[in-house]
Phi, psi and omega in degrees: 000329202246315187241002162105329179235133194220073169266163198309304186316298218256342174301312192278316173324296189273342171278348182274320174280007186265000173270335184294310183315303207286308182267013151290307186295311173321314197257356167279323179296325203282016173247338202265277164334275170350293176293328165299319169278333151318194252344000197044035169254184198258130149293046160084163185082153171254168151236133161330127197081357176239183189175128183318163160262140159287128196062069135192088195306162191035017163249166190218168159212194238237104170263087177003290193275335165316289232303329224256339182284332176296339180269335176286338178301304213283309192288336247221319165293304164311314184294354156130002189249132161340140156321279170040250173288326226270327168334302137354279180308314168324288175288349179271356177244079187296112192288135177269122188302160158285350182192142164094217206232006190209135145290141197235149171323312233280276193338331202256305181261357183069197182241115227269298250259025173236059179006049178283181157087186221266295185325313199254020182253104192299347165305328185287320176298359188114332202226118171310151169187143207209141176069047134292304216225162159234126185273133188236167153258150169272143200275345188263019170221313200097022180220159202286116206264164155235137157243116168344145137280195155286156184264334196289355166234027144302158176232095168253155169213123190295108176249074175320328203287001170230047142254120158305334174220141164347166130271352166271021075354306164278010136279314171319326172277299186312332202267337201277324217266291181324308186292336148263000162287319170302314203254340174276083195314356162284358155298316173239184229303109154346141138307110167258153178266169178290022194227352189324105170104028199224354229241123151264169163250147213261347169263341164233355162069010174302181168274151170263149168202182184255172219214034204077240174193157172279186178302344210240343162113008188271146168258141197245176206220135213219159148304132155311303200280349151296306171314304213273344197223356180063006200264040194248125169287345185224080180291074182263151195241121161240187168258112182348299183297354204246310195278351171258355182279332176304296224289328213267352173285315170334303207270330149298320177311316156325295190300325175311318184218104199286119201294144190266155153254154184336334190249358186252000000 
């Protein structure tokens, strides 16, 4: 385009420099960003509870009625009730979520080790904290992922002045948030089956999952978005064996007598 020739020598030439150019451009945003949060301003993305200030790029305040659900999130957990229940309570008076049409356990409790959700986002408490996740490609979709960082390239700064709850309050919650990671067998990781990920719900089309067991030891398997949010309209419980001996009578009865296609 530019010489007229596009031989092997100027091809691998200009791809080398436009990657050199690209992971230049990357690390002046990610040095441009750095410095903007040492200012405690925001380095981009929104958060629940807050709003840009107008003509005053990277700053924020504080929106009165988010602020006030955050702080019942926050009282409602030290006191002793589930993401859960507080999820529930939320969508029957309805409160409007930070993002989609429903409140969820996950939206309340995050993720420990990219430090989400609303319990573990140290802004309400004062303190800024920037370069938790780094964005990649994936090499099998082409599309762009985030991955944890190490916390030791978290980046913080104390912005009393956007806080929304004590801080003694927002350690109170942090200590609580341990004490059911360690000790709350629902935390950890589940046995997956054989429909695991595969199971819809029939009135909302959410995913199924299970949902403990009875006295006999059966497992039983529930709408999701009934569990973590009550928003389901029709919260039905089954039992796992019964719903995969259905699937698995199905797909013999198929091989058996296979449906003709269009063309035979």
């Amino acid at each position: 385009m530019h010489d007229g020739v596009a031989n092997t020598v100027l091809v691998g030439l200009r791809g080398l420099v436009g990657q050199l150019y690209r992971e230049d451009n990357a690390h002046k945003i990610r040095r441009g960003k750095a410095g903007r949060v040492g200012q405690g301003l925001n380095a981009g993305g929104l958060t629940y509870g807050y709003t840009p200030v107008p003509g005053e790029p990277g700053k924020r305040q504080i929106v009165g009625e988010e602020a006030e659900i955050i702080c019942r999130i926050f009282d409602e957990y030290v006191a002793g009730r589930t993401p859960r229940d507080i999820a529930r309570d939320l969508n029957h008076d309805n409160v409007p979520p930070p993002r989609g049409t429903k409140w969820n356990a996950s939206t309340i409790n995050g993720n420990v080790q990219r430090g989400t959700g609303i319990l573990q986002n140290e802004l309400y408490g004062g303190r800024l904290v920037w370069n938790k996740v780094r964005m990649v490609k994936d090499p099998d979709t082409g599309r762009r992922v985030s991955r944890p960082n190490p916390k030791d390239e978290w980046q913080s700064v104390e912005v009393p002045e956007l806080a929304i709850v004590d801080r003694e309050l927002f350690e109170q919650a942090q200590a609580r948030k341990r004490e059911r990671s360690l000790d709350h067998p629902h935390h950890h990781r589940r046995p997956r089956h054989m429909l695991s990920g595969l199971l819809r719900c029939g009135a909302c089309g959410s995913g199924m999952s299970t949902n403990g067991k009875d006295k006999s030891g059966r497992i039983r398997i529930r709408c999701s978005a009934a569990t973590e949010s009550g928003s389901c309209p029709d919260p039905k419980t089954f039992y796992l064996e019964t719903v995969e001996a259905a699937v698995l009578a199905g797909m013999r009865a198929e091989m058996k007598s296979p449906r003709c296609s269009p063309n035979t």
